[in-house]
C-alpha positions in Angstrom: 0.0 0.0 0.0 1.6 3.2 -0.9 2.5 5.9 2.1 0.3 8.0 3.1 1.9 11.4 3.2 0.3 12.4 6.7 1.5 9.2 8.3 5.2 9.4 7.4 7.9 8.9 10.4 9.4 12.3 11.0 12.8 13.0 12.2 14.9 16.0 12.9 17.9 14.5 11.5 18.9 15.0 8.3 19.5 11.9 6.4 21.0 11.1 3.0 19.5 7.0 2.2 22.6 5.6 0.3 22.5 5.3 -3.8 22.0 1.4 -3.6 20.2 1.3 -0.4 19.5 -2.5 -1.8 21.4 -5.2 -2.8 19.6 -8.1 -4.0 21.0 -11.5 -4.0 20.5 -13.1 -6.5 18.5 -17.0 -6.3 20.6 -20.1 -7.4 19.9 -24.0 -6.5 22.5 -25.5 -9.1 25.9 -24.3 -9.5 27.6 -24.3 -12.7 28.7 -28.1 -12.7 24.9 -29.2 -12.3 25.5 -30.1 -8.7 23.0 -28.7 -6.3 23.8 -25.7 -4.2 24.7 -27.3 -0.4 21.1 -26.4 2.0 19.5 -25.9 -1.6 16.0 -27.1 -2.0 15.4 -28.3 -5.0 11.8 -27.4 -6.6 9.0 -30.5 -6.4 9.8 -31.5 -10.4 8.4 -35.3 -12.0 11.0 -36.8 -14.4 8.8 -36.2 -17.1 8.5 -32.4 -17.0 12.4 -32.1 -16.5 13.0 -33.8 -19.6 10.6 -31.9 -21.6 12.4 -29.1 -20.2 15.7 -30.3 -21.6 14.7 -31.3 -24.9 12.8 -28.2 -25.4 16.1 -26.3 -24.6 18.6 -28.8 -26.9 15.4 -27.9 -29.7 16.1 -24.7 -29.8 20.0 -24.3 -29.1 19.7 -26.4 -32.9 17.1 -24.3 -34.3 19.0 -21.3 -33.4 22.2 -22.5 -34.5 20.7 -23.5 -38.1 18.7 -20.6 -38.3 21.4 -18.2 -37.9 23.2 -20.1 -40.7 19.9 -19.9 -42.9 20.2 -16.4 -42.7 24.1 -16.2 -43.6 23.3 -18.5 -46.8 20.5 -15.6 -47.6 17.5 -17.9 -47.2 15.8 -16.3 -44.5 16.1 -12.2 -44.1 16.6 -11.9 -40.4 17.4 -14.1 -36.9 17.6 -13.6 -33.5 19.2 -16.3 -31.5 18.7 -17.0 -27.6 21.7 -18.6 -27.2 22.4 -19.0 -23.9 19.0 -17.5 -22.5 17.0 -20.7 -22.9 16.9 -21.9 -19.5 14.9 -18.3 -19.1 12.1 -18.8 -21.3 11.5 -22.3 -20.6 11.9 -22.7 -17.0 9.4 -19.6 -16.4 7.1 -21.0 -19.0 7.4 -24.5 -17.3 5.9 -22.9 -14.1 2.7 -21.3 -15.5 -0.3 -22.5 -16.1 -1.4 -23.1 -19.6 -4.5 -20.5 -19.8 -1.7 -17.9 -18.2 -1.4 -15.4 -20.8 2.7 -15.1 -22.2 3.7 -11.7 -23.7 7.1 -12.0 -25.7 9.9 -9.6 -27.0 11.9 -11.7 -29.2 14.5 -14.2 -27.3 11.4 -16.6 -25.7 11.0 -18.9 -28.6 11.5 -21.6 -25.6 8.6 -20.5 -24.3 6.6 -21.1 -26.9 8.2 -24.6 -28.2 7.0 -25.7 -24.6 4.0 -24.9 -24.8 3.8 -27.0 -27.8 4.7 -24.4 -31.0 5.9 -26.9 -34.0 8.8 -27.2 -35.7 6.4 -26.5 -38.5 5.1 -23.4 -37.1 8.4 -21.8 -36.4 9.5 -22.4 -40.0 7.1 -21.1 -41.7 7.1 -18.2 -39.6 10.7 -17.6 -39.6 10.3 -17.7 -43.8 6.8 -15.7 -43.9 5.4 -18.7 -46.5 1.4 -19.1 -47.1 1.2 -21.2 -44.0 2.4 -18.9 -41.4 -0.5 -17.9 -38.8 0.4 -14.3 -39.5 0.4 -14.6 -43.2 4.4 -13.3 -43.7 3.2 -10.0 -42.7 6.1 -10.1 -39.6 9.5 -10.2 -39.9 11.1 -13.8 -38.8 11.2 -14.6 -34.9 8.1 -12.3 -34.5 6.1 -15.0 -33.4 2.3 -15.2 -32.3 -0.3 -18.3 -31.6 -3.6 -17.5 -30.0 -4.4 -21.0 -29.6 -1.2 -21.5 -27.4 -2.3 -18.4 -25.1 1.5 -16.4 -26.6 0.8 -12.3 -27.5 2.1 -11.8 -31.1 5.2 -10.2 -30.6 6.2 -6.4 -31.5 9.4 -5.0 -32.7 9.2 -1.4 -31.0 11.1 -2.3 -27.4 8.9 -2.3 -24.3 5.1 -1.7 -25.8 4.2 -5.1 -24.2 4.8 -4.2 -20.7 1.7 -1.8 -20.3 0.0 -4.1 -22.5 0.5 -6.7 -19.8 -1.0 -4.6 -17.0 -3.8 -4.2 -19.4 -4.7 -7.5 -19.7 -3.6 -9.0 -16.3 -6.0 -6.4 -15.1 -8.4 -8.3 -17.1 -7.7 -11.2 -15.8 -8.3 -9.8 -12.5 -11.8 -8.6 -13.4 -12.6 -12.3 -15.1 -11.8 -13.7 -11.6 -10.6 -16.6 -13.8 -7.3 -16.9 -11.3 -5.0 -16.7 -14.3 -1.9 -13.9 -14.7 0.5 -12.6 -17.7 3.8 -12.8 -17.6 5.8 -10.6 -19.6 9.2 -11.3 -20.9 12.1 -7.9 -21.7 15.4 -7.2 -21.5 16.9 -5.0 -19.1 17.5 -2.7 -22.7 13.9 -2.5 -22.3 13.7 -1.0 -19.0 14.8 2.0 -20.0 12.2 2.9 -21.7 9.2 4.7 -20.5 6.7 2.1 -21.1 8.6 -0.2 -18.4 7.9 2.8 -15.5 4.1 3.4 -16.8 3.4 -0.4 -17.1 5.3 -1.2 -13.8 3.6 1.4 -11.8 0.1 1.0 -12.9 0.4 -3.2 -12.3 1.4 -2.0 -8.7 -1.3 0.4 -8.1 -3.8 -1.5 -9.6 -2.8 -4.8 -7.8 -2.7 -7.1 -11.2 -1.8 -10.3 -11.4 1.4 -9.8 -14.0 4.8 -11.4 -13.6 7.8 -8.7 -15.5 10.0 -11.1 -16.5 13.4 -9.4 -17.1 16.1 -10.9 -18.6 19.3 -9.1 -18.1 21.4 -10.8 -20.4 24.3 -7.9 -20.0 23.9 -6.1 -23.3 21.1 -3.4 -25.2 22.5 -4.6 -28.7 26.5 -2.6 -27.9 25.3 -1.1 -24.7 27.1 -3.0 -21.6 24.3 -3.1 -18.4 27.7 -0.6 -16.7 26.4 2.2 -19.3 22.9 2.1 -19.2 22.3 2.1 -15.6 24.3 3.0 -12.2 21.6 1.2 -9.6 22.1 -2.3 -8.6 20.4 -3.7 -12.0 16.3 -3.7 -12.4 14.9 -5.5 -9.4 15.6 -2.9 -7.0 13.3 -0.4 -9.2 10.3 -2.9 -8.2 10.5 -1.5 -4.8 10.0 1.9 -5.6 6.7 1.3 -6.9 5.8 -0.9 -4.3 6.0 -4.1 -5.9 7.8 -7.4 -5.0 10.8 -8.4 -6.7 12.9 -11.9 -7.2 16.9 -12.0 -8.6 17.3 -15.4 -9.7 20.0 -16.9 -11.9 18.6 -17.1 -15.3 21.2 -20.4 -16.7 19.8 -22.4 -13.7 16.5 -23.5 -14.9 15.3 -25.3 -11.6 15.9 -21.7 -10.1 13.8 -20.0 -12.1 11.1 -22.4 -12.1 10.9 -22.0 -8.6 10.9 -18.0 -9.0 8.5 -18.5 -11.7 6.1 -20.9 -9.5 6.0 -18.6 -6.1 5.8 -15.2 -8.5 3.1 -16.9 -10.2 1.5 -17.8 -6.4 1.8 -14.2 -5.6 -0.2 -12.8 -8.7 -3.0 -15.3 -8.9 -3.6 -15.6 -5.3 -2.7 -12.3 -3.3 -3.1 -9.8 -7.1 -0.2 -8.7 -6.6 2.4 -8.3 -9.3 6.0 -9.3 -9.1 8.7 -8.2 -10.9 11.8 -10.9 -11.7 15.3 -10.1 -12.6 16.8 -13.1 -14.5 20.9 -13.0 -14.4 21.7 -14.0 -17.6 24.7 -13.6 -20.7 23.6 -13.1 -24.5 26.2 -15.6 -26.0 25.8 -14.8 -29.3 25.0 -11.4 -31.0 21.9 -9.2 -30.5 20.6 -10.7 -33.9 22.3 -11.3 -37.4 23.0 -7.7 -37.7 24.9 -7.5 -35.1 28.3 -8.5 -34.9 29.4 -8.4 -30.7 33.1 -8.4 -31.5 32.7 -4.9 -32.0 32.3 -4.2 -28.4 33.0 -7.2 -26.3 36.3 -9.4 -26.8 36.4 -13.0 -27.4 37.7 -13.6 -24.2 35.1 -12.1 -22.1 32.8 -14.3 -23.9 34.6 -17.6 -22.8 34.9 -16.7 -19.5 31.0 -16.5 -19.1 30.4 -19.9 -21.4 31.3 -21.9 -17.7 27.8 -20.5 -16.6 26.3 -22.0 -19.9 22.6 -23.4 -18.9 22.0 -26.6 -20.9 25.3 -28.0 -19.7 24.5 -27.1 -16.2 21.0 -28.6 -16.9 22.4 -31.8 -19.0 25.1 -32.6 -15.9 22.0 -32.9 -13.4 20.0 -35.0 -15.2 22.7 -37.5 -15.5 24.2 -37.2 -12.4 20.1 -38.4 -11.3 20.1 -41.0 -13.5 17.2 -39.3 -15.6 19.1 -39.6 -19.0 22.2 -40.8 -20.3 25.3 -39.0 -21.9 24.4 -41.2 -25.0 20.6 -40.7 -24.8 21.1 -37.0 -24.3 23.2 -36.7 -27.6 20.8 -39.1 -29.7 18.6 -36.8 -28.9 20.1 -33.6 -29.9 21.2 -35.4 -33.2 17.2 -36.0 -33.4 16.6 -32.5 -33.0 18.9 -31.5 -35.8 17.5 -34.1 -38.7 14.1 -32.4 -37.8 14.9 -28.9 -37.8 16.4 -29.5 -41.0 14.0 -31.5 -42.7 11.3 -28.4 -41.7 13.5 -26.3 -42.8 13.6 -27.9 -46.2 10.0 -28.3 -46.5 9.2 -24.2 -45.4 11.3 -23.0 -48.0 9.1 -24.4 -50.7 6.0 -23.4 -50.0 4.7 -20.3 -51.5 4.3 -16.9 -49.9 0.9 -15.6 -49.0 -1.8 -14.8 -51.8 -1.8 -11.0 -52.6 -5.0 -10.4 -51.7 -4.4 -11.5 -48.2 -2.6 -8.5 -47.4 -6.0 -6.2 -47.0 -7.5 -9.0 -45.0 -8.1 -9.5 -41.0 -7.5 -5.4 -40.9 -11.3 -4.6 -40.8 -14.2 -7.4 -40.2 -14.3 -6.3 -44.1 -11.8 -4.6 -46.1 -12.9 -1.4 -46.8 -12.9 0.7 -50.8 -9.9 2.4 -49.7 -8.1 -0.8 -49.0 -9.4 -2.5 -52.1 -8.3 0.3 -54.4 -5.1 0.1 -52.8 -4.8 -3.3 -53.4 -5.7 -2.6 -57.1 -3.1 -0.7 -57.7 -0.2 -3.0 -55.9 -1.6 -5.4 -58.5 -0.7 -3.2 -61.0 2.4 -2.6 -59.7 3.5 -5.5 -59.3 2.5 -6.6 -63.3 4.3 -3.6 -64.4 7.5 -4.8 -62.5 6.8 -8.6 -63.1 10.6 -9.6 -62.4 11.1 -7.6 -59.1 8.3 -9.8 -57.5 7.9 -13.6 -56.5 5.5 -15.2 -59.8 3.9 -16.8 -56.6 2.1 -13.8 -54.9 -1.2 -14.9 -55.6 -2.2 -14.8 -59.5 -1.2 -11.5 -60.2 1.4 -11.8 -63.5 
């Protein structure tokens, strides 16, 4: 409940409260060898859910690592890889519930493989062909599936935070005892939508989980220049809202954030904020190139924290999956992806006329005119467009 001006202790002193009057630890339950944390209490996990968890994250380490090499042989236009991010995304999506609402940016493709996304979808997505759900009108990794309860992702950085309030303050009118949580980087928090969405979720009391992954880097931007306060979960107390650090490469640690910020928002409304510790491995996306601001040795010294080793070294050590199973299965993983990818690339890209459609419940004169003359356009410039856009050559 926020102060009441009248009520605030008074004192005669004068008193200057320190710059980082906080300093939050930050949550870990398996060290960086995959054993557990001595006193650690590991979440209540069933052998089956762990090892969804881990072949979600070896599906996507190979769909990134393909995909990124798609895009440098030219056949898809863009890529942005969550290498070393996934135990992020899938151990916070492992927690929820599957009617909880999951708002994106553009590194939680886990997420959405685990709540059941096909190889399939993701291609044809990633190559904007006639059978992607939003008919090749977003650029690749811009991913959406209302079916699977996952917001359609935006470029512009941050606009789904105060969308989140919006609709977890839905959900709190429904009664329905479901919440959003809503993935960002710590880039993100900078901007002005992170302050209006984070202080109207707290004054409100809606049941939204920020989920911020603080991976180290806005694109070139080190965390050291963007901010001079002990990271982003401190800024949750200042609008009166609970906060969790947790190490984002240990998965069981942010399942266990994940489950108890989930508890918090569906039962008591109140929103949390979590700060996942994390390192972007690879490059902000394919136009980025990293070695332009951070040396090759700076990367190597954080691979020891990598998460699916971390994750891969527990299982085994429990007796949950062998080294040979565990590889079988990756090598699975990469004769799929690869066939998909195969099969995307042929199919045709949307009809032309599909472009006017789903805008208005019908398109309008404006939009068919419009669409008139792109067809005239397009058959006065015959070579500069695909001859399968949809009849129009």
């Amino acid at each position: 409940m926020a102060k009441d001006p009248q009520k605030t202790a008074v004192t005669t002193e004068l008193q200057v409260i320190p710059a980082n009057a906080l300093d939050i630890p930050m949550f870990q339950v398996l060290k960086e060898d995959g054993t557990v944390h001595k006193g650690a209490k590991l979440p209540k996990i069933e052998k089956d859910l762990a090892l969804k968890m881990f072949s979600t994250m070896q599906f996507i380490r190979v769909l990134d690592e393909r995909m990124i090499a798609a895009q440098r042989q030219g056949r898809i236009s863009f890529y942005l890889s969550s290498l070393g991010e996934e135990a992020a995304a899938i151990g916070s999506a492992a927690a929820l519930q599957f009617e909880d609402m999951i708002m994106g940016q553009y590194r939680e493709q886990g997420a959405l493989a685990f709540r059941g996304f096909t190889i399939e979808q993701f291609m044809n997505q990633l190559f904007s062909n006639a059978k992607d759900l939003g008919k090749g009108r977003q650029m690749p990794v811009h991913y959406g599936c209302a079916a699977l309860n996952f917001m359609t992702i935006s470029s512009p950085l941050g606009t789904q935070i105060p969308q989140a309030t919006g609709y977890a303050f839905g959900q709190k009118q429904s009664g329905d005892k479901t919440c959003t949580l809503c993935y960002f980087g710590e880039g993100a928090a900078s901007e002005g939508d992170f302050h209006a969405g984070l202080n109207m979720a707290a004054v409100f009391k809606v049941p939204v989980i920020f989920f911020c992954r603080n991976n180290g880097y806005a694109i070139s931007t080190p965390a050291v220049e963007q901010f001079a306060g002990d990271g982003i979960a401190p800024r949750a107390t200042g609008y009166g809202m609970k906060a969790i650090r947790v190490d984002g490469n240990d998965i069981f640690a942010v399942y266990a954030a994940t489950q108890e910020a989930r508890r918090l928002a569906v039962e008591e409304n109140e929103p949390v904020l979590i700060e996942a510790m994390s390192y972007r491995m690879a490059g902000h996306s394919t136009s980025d190139d990293p070695t332009g601001y951070r040396t090759r040795e700076e990367e190597e010294a954080r691979r020891v924290r990598e998460p699916m080793i971390r994750f891969r070294n527990w299982l085994v050590k429990k007796g949950w999956i062998t080294e040979d199973e565990a590889d079988a299965q990756y090598q699975a993983h990469k004769e799929t992806v690869l066939a998909a990818l195969k099969d995307a690339e042929k199919v045709p890209v949307p009809h032309v006329d599909e472009i006017i459609n789903d805008v208005y419940d019908a398109p309008t004169d404006a939009l068919k005119a419009q669409l008139e003359e792109l067809k005239a356009h397009i058959k006065k410039y015959p070579d500069a467009y695909p001859k399968t856009s949809g009849g129009v050559q």
